[in-house]
N, C-alpha and C positions, 0 to 999 in steps of 0.2 A: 504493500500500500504506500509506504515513505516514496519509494523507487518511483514507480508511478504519480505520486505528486510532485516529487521534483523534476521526473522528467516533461510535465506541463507547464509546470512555471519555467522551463529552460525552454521550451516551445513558445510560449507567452513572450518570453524575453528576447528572444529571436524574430519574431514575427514584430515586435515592438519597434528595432533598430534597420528591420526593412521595408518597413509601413515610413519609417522617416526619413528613409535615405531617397526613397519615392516618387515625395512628396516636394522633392526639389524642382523648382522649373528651367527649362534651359535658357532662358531670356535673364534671367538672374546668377547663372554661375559666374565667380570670380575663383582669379589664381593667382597666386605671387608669381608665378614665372610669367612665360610668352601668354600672351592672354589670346592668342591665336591657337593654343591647343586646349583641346576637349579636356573638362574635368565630368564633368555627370549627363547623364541623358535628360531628355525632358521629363516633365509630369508625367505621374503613373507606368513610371517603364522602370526594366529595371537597367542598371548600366552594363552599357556594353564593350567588349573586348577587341572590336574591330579593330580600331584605329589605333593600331600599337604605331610607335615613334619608325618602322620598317613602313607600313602601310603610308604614312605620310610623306615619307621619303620618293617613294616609287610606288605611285596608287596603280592599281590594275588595271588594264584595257576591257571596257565591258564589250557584249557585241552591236552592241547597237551605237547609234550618237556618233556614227561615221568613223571609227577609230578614236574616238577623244578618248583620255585616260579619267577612270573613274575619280571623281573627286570623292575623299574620305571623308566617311558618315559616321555617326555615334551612337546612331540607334533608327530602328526600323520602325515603324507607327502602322498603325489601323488607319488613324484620321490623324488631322493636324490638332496640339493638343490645345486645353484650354488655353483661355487669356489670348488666341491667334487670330490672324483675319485674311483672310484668303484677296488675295494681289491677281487676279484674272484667276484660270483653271489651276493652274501649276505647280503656286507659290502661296507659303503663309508666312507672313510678319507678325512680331508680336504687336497685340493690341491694346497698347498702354500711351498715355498722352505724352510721357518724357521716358528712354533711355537716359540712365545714369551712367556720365559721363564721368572719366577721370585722367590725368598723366598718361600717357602710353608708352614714353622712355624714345619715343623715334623720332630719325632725326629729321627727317621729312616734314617741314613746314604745315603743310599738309593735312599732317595727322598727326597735328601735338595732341589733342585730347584721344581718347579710345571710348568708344559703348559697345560692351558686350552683349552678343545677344545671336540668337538661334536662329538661322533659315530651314524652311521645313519645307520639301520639296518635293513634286511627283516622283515617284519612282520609276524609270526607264525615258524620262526625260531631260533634255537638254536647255538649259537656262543662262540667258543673258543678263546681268546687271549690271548700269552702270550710275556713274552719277549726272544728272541733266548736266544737258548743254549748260557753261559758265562757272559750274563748279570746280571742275576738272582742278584749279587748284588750289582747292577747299574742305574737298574732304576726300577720300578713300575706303574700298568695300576689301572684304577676304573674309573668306571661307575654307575647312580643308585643312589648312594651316600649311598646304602647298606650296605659295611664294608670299612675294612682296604686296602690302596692303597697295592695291591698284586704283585709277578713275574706272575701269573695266573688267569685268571676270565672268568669267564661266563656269557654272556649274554642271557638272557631267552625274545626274542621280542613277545610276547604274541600276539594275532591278536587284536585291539580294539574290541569294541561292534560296533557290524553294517555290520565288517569285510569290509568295504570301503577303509581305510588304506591302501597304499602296502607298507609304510617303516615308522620306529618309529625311535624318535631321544631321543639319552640319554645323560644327562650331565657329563662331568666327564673329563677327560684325562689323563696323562704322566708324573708320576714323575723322575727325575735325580738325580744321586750325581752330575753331572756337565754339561755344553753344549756338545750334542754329536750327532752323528747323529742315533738313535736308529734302531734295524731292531725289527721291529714284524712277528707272525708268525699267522695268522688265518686261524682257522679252521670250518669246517661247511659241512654238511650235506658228508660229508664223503673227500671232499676236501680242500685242504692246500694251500694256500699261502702266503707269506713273502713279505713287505713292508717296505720301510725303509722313517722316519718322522724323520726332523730336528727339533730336540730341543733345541732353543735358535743359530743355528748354522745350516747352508746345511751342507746337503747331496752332496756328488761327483753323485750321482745319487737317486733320489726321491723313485723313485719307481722300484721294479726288483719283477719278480715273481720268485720262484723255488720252486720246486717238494719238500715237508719235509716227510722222516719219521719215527721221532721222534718226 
């Protein structure tokens, strides 16, 4: 009988510490290091092992997406998760009125501030972001943790193995020279639309679609 009570409350206690590791969401993870690599998955997932510092290095070729190389994911999703807001078909942003901005350590004029935060992305799709015409040098996107915080990048959402998946989440987010409220412009399977993400600061309006084409 002791045996069995304590092996509950050791159950209890386990279920406890993964109920909360959980319950983290990926639009708020921070890290003392490169704040361009993955520390936890999104809400209600649990974290994943993909993206070991090999995978980042040298991401895999999926077969689709014309040969692009898979950009590295952190965790595989049902739906995009709460708190997100879908950016045309393809893509979700978090849906919050300011990213928290801070230091980034780069020397890139560019992207003195850093806001962390999650893009969540179809699986087996290929995606373009960049930052609107006039910014180019004002702030900077990455995801992957691939290269250099860019004005342009592409996301390659490879399908996992199993193809169960319907959206992959990548870590990464939004560099600034200062608090602003950024417009982005994404593209995907032949359609455009533009989002505007407060960094460090709202937006007079969150989100606005329009027709790009350029």
């Amino acid at each position: 009988m002791n045996s069995n009570s304590a092996e509950r409350r050791t159950g209890r206690a386990a279920a406890g510490v993964a109920g909360l590791c959980l319950a983290v969401v990926l639009s708020a993870c921070t890290s003392a290091g490169d704040p361009r690599q993955p520390t936890s998955a999104p809400a209600d997932r649990a974290p994943a092992d993909r993206a070991t510092p090999a995978d980042r290095s040298a991401p895999a070729t999926g077969a689709s997406g014309a040969g692009l190389p898979c950009t590295p994911s952190v965790d595989a999703l049902p739906t995009p998760p709460a708190g997100y807001r879908l950016v045309g078909e393809d893509v979700a942003v978090p849906d919050t009125p300011v990213l928290s901005a801070g230091d980034s350590g780069e020397a890139d004029p560019a992207a003195r501030l850093f806001a962390k935060w999650g893009l969540v992305v179809r699986a087996g799709t290929v995606v373009d972001l960049r930052v609107a015409p006039g910014w180019q040098d004002r702030a900077r996107l990455g995801w992957g943790g691939t290269g250099a915080p860019a004005a342009t990048v592409t996301v390659h959402a490879c399908p996992p193995e199993g193809g169960q998946a319907q959206w992959l989440a990548f870590v990464g987010g939004a560099w600034v020279a200062q608090v602003a409220c950024v417009p982005l412009i994404v593209t995907s399977d032949g359609r455009t639309d533009r989002v505007n993400l407060g960094i460090g600061t709202p937006c007079d309006t969150t989100a606005t679609r329009h027709p790009v084409t350029s």
